[in-house]
C-alpha positions as CSV (number, residue, x, y, z in Angstrom):
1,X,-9.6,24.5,-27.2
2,X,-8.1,21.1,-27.8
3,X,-9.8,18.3,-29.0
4,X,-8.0,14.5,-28.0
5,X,-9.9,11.3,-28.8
6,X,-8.8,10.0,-24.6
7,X,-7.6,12.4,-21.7
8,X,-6.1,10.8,-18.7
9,X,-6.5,12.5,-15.9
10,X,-3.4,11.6,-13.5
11,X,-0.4,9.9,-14.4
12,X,-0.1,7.2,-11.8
13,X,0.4,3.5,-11.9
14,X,-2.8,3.1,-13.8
15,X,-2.9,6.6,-16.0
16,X,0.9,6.4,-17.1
17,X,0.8,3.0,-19.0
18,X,-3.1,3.4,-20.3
19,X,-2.0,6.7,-21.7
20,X,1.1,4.8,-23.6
21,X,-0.9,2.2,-24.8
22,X,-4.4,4.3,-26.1
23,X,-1.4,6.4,-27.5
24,X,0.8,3.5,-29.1
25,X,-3.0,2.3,-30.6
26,X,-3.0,5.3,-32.7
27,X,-5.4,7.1,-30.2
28,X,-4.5,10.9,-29.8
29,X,-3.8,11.0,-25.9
30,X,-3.5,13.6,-23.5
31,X,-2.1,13.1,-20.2
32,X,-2.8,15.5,-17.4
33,X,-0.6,15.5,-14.4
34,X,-0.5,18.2,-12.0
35,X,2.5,17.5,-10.1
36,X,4.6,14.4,-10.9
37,X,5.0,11.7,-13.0
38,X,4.8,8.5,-11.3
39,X,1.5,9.3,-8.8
40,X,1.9,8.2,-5.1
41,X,3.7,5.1,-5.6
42,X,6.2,6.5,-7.1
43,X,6.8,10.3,-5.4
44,X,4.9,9.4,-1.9
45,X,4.8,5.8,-1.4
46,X,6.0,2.5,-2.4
47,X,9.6,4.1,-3.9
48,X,10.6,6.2,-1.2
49,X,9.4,4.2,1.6
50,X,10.7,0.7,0.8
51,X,14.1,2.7,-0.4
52,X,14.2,3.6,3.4
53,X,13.0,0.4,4.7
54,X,16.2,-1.0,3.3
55,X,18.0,1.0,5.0
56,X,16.4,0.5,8.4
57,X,16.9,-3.1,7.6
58,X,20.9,-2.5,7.3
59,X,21.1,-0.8,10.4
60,X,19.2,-3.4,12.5
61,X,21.1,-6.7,11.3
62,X,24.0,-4.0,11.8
63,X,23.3,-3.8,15.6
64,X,22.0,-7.4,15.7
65,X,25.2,-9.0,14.1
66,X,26.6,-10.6,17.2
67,X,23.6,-13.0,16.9
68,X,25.0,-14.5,14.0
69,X,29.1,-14.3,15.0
70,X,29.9,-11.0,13.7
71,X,31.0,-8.1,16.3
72,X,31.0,-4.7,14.9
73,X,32.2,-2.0,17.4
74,X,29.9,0.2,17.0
75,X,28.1,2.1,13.8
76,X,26.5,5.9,13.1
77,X,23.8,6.7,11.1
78,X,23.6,9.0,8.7
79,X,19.5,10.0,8.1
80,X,20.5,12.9,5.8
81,X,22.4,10.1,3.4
82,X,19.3,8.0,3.6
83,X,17.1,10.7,2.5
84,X,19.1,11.3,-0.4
85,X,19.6,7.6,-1.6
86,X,15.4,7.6,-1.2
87,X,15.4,10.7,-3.3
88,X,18.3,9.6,-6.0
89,X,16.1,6.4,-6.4
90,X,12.4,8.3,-6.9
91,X,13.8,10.7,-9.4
92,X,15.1,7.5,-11.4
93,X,11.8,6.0,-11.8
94,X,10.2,9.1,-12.0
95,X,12.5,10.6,-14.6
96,X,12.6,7.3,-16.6
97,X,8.6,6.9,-16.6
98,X,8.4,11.0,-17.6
99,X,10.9,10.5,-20.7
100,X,9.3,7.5,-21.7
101,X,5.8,9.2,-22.0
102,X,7.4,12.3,-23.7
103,X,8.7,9.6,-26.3
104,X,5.7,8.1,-27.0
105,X,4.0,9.1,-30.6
106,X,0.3,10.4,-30.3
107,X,1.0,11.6,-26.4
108,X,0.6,15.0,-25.1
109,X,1.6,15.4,-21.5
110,X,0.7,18.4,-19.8
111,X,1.2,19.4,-16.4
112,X,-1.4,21.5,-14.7
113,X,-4.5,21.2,-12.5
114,X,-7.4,19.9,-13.9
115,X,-11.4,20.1,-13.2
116,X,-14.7,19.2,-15.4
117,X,-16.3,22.1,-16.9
118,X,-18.8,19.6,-18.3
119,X,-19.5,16.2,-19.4
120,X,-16.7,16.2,-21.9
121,X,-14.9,19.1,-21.4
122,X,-11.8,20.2,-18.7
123,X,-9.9,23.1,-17.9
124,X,-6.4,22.8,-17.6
125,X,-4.6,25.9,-15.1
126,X,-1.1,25.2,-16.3
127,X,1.7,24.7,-14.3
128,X,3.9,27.1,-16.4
129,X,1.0,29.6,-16.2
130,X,-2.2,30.1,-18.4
131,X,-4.9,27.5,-19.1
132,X,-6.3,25.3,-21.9
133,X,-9.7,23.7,-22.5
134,X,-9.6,20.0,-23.6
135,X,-12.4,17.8,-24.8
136,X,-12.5,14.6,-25.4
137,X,-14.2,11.6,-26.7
138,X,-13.2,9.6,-23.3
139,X,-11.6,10.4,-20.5
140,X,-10.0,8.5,-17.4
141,X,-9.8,9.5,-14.0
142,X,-6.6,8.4,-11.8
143,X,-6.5,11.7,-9.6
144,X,-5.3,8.9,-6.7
145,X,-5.3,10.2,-2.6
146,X,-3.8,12.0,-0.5
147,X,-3.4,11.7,3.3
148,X,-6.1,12.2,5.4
149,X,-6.0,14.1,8.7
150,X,-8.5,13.8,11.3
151,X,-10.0,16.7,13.2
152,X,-8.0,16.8,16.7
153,X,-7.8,19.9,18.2
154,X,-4.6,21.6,18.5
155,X,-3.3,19.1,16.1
156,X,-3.0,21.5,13.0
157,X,-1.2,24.5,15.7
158,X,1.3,21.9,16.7
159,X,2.1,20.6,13.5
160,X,2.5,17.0,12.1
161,X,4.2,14.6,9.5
162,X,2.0,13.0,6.8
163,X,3.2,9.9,4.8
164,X,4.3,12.6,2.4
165,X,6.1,15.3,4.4
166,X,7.9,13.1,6.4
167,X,10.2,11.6,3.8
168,X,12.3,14.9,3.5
169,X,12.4,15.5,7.2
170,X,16.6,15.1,7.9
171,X,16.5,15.2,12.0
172,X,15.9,12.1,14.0
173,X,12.4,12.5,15.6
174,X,13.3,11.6,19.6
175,X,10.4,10.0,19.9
176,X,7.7,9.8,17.3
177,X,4.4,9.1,18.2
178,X,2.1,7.9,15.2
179,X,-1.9,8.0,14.7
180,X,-3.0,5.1,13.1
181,X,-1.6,1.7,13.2
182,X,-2.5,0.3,9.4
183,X,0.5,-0.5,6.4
184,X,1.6,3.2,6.5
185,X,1.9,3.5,10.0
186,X,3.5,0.0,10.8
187,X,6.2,0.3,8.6
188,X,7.1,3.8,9.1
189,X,7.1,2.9,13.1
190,X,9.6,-0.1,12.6
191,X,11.8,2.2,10.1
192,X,12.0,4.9,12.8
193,X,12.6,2.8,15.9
194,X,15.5,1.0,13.7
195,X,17.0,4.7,13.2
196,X,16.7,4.9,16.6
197,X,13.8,7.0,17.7
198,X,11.1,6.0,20.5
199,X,7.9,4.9,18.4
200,X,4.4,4.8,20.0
201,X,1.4,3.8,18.1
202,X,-1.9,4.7,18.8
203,X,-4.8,3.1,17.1
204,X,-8.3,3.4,17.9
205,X,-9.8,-0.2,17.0
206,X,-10.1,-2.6,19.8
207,X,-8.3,-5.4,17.4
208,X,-4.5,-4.8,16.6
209,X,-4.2,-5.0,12.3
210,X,-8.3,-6.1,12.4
211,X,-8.4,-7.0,8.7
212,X,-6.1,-10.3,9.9
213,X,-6.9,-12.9,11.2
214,X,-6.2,-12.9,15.1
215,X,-2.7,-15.0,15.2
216,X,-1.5,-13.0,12.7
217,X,-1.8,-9.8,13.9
218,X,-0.2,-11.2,16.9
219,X,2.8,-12.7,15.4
220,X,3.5,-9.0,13.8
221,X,2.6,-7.2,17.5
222,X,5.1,-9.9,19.0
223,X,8.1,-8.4,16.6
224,X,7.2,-5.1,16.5
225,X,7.2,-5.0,20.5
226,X,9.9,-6.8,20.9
227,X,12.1,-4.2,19.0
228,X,10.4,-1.6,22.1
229,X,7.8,-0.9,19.7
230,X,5.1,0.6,22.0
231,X,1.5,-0.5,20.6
232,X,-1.7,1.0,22.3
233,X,-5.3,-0.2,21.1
234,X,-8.6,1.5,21.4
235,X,-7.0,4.5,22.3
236,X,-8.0,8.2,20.8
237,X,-6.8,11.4,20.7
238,X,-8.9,13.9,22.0
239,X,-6.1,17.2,22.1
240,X,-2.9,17.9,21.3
241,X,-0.6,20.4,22.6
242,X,2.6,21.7,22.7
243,X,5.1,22.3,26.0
244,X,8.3,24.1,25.0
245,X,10.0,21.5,22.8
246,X,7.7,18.1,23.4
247,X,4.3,17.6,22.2
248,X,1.7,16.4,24.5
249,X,-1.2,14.1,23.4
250,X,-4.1,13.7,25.6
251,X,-6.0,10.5,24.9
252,X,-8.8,8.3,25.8
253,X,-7.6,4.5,26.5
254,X,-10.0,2.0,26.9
255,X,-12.3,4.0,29.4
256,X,-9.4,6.0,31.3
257,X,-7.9,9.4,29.9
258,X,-3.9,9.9,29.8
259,X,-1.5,11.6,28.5
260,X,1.2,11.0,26.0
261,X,4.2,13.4,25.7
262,X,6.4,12.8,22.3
263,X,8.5,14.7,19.8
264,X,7.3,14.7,16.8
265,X,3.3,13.5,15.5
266,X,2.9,11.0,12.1
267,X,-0.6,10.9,11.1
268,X,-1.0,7.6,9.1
269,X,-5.1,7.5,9.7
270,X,-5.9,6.7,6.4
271,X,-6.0,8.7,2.9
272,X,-8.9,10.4,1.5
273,X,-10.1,10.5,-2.6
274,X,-8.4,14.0,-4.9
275,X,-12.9,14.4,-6.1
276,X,-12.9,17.6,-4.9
277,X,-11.0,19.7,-7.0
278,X,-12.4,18.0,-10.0
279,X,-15.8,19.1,-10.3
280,X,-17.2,16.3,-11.2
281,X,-20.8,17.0,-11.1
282,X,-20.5,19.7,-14.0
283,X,-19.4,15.8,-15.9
284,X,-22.1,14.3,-14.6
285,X,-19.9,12.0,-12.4
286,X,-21.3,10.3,-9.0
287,X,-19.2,9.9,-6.1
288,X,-19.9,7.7,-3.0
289,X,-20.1,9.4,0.8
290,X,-16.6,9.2,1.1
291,X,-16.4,11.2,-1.4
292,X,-14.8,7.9,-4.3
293,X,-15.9,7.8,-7.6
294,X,-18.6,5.3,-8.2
295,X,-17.8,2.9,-11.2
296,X,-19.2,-0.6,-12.4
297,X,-16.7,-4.0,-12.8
298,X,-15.7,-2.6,-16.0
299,X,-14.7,0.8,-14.2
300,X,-17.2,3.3,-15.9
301,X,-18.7,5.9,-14.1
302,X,-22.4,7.3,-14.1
303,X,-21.4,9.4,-16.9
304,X,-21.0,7.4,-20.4
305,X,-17.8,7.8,-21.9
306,X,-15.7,8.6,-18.5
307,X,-13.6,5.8,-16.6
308,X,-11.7,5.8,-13.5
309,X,-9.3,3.9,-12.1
310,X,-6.9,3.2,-9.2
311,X,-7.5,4.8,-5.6
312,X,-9.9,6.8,-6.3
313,X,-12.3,4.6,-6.8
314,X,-12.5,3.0,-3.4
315,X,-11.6,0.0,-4.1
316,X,-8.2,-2.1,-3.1
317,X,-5.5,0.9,-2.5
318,X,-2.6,-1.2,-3.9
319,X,-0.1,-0.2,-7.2
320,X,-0.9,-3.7,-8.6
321,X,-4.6,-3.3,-8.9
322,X,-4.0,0.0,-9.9
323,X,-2.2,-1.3,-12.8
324,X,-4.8,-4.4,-13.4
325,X,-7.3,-1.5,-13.4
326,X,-5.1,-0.5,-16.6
327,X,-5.1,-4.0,-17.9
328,X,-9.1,-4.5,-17.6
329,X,-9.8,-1.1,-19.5
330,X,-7.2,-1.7,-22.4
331,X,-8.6,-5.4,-23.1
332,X,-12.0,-4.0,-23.4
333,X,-11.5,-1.3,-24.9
334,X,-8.6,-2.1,-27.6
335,X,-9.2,-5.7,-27.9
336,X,-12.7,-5.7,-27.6
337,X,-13.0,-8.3,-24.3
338,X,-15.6,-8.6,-21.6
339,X,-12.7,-8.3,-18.6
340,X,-14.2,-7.0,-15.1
341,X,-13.0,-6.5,-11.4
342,X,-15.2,-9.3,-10.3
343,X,-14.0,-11.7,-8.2
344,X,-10.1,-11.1,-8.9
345,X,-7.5,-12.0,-6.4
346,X,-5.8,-9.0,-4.6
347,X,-2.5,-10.3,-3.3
348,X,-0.6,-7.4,-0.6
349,X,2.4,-7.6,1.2
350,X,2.9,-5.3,4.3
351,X,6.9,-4.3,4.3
352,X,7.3,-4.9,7.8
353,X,10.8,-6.9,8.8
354,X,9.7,-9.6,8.6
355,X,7.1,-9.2,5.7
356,X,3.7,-10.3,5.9
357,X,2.1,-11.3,2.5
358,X,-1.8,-12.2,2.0
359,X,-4.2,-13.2,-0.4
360,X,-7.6,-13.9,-0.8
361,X,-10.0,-15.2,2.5
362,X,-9.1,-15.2,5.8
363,X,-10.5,-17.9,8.4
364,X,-12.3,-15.3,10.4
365,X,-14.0,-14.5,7.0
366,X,-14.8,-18.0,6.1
367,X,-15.8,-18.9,9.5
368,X,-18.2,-15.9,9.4
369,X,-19.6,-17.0,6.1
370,X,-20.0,-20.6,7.4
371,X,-18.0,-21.9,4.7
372,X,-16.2,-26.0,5.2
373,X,-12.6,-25.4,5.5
374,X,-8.9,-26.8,6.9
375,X,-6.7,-24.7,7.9
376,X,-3.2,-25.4,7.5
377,X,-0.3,-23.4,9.8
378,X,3.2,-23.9,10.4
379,X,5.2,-21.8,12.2
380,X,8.7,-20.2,11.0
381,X,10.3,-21.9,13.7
382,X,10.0,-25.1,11.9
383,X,11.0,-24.0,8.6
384,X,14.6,-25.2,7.9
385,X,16.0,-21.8,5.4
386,X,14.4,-19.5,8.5
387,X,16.4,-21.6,11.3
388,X,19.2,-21.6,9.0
389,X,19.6,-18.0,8.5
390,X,18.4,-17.0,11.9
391,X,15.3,-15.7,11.8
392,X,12.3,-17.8,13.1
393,X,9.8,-14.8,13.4
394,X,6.4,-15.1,11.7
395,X,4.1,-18.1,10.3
396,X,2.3,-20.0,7.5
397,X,-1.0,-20.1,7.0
398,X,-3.6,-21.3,4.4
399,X,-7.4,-21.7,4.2
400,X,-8.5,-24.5,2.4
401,X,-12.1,-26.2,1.1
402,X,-12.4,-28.9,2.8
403,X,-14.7,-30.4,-0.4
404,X,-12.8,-29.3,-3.2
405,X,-8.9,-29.1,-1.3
406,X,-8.7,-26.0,-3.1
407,X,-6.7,-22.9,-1.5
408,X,-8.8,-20.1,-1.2
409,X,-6.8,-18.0,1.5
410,X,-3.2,-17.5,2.7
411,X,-0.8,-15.3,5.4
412,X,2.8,-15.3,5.6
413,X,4.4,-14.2,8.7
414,X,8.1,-14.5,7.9
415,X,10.9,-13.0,5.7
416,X,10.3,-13.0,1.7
417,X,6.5,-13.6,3.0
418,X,5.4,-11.6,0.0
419,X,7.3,-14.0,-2.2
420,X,6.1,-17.3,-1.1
421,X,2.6,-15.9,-0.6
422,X,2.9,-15.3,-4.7
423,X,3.8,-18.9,-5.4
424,X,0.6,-19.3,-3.4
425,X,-1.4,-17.2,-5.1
426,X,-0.3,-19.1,-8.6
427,X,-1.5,-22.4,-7.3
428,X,-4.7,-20.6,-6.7
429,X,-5.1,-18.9,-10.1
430,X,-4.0,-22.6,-11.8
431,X,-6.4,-24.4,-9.9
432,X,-3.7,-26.5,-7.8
433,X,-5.2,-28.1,-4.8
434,X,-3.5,-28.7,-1.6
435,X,-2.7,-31.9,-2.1
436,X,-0.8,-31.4,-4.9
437,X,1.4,-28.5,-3.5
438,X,2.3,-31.1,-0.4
439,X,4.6,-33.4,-3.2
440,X,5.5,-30.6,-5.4
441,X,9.6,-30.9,-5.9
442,X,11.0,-27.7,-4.5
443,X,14.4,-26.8,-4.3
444,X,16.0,-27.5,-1.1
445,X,16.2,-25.5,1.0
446,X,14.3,-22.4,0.0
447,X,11.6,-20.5,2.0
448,X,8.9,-21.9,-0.5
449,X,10.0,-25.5,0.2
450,X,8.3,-25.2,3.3
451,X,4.8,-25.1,1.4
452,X,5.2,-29.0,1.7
453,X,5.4,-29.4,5.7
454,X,2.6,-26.6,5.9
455,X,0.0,-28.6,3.9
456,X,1.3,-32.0,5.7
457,X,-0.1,-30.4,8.6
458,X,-3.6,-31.3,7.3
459,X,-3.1,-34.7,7.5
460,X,-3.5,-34.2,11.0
461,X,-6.8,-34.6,13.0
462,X,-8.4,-31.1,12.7
């Protein structure tokens, strides 16, 4: 049995830089991480996927560079070469986060599976065989998610791609047919139809991205159908099958029942919380109905003593709150602060071509809560770097209070949208109103120059 004054329990983007910094506080800190360094972001999600993204994003101003006076004859590509850049580029930030922990004085990594054998104690089966028994004064959870697959008969005797599995599959799927049509399955549909499969998505709400509001969601449905992107809404899959090579999905749509025939099936439905293996009731540790660890704004569980963090605590599945989640537990607990998940921004960009970036209220949300706003919206069209470099797709859009001309919401349709959603999302943290951003000096002519026709537009009747 060791004894450690903290355990972190995964080493994802939360887990890997608390466990440096309880460590590099004199802390003796054991990290537990049962199969890489680096968590999802790093092994299953953000890395790999936006590595390939690029890619797909090569190969489509490739084939589109006519449009902008450039003929190439023709170009091949080469999936197995893209697969190993993605992997080259995960096992650098893997590698570097792992020998940066290893360095670290007071820090004990130890890879193995781990699960509550009471309030303060775990059991460790090692990776390299054996087990251990750790206590520990406190301990953070950052166990993370994994995929979540939904009960469809005959889909687990077919066989399917997760978000996972897929990103070491070498053969061009002919046409891939993905379940679900949220971040994960959006941009792994554009990144396969720009390889050149046939993509058809199949989501089961009645609105198309339903967390936006309406015009957005359209502006990304317009692109991604334009590039033969096949898009069907409220439409489920009630069996699946298999007929010699092809893969037939039989599925409800919007009262009539059809059938689908494709290659190869992505599930992207969602991802589900890593409480099971745990044992958390033996720590005295409450988890929701979905099976997420229930915490407080300052991220402590039922059970005094024990935090968690990131994903698995139902909150915003992003890296960067992940990571804030980090920032709000060492403040408190090293510097002796009062920080809390209440009422912070979460900014996300979905890696669609072209991006869409978002922050805070939307104006279906603050119509619903009856709140007094403008709404400001310009669309890319009119935006002189866009026209200039050729691409016009997307839009601008900001919520403001009408009282206090504050911006309290924002969408970006439109490429670097992540970007100039950020200098958006400043202007919000500093308290800079509308009016102020509509003189701001901005260099000519960059994306974020455009900020000043967008809020010019509320100088318009409403």
């Amino acid at each position: 049995m060791k004894h450690f004054d903290a355990v972190i329990i995964g080493s994802g983007q939360g887990g890997t830089p608390l466990a440096k910094k309880l460590a590099q506080a004199g802390w003796k800190t054991a990290l537990i991480e049962r199969r890489f360094i680096g968590g999802t972001c790093v092994n299953d999600g953000c890395t790999p996927t936006k590595t390939m993204i690029a890619s797909a994003k090569v190969a489509y101003t490739v084939a589109q560079a006519a449009k902008w006076g450039v003929e190439v004859p023709e170009y091949h590509l080469n999936l197995p070469a893209i697969i190993h850049r993605k992997t080259e580029v995960v096992h650098f930030f893997r590698n570097g986060s792992q020998q940066g922990l290893e360095k670290t004085p007071n820090l004990t990594v130890i890879f193995g599976e781990a699960y509550f054998t009471g309030n303060k104690q775990i059991h460790v089966n090692l990776k390299e065989g054996g087990s251990l028994i750790i206590t520990a004064d406190q301990i953070f959870i950052d166990a993370g998610t994994r995929p979540k697959v939904p009960d469809i008969p005959g889909l687990a005797e077919v066989g399917y791609f997760d978000s996972t599995t897929i990103l070491d599959f070498t053969e061009l799927p002919p046409h891939l047919v993905i379940l679900g049509s949220n971040y994960i399955g959006l941009e792994f549909g554009q990144m396969y139809r720009r390889f050149g499969s046939q993509v058809t998505i199949l989501e089961h709400n009645e609105q198309f991205l339903k967390r936006e509001d309406e015009d957005v969601a359209a502006e990304v449905r317009q692109f991604l159908e334009k590039e033969e992107i096949q898009i069907l809404t409220q439409t489920e899959v009630t069996c699946v099958t298999r007929h010699k090579k092809d893969i037939q999905l039989s599925v409800s749509s919007k009262g009539q029942v059809t059938e689908i025939t494709g290659s190869h099936i992505l599930v992207a439905t969602g991802r589900k919380p890593n409480t099971d293996t745990l044992n958390l009731e033996a720590a005295g540790v409450e988890v929701d109905s979905k099976g997420y660890i229930v915490v407080n704004e300052k991220l402590e569980t039922t059970a005094p003593g024990i935090y968690a963090l990131g994903d698995i605590t139902g909150g915003p599945k992003f890296t960067h709150i992940a990571y804030n989640d980090y920032v709000i537990l060492y403040h408190n607990l090293l510097e002796q602060q009062n920080s809390t998940t209440k009422n912070r921004l979460v900014p996300y960009c979905l890696f669609t071509d072209p991006q869409v970036g978002r922050v805070g209220i939307t104006e279906k949300e603050a119509r619903q809560q009856g709140l007094n706003v403008k709404v400001a919206k310009l669309p890319m069209a009119s935006v002189a770097r866009a026209i200039e470099t050729g691409d016009t797709r997307g839009l601008l859009k900001a919520v403001v209070d009408a009282e206090t001309n504050q911006i309290i919401g924002v969408a970006v349709v439109g490429q670097e949208g992540g970007e100039i959603m950020s200098v958006l999302q400043m202007a919000m943290l500093g308290k800079i109103d509308y009016k102020q951003m509509k003189e701001m000096v901005f260099a000519h002519p960059l994306y974020a120059e455009s900020l000043n026709n967008l809020f010019l537009t509320l100088d318009k009747p409403q």
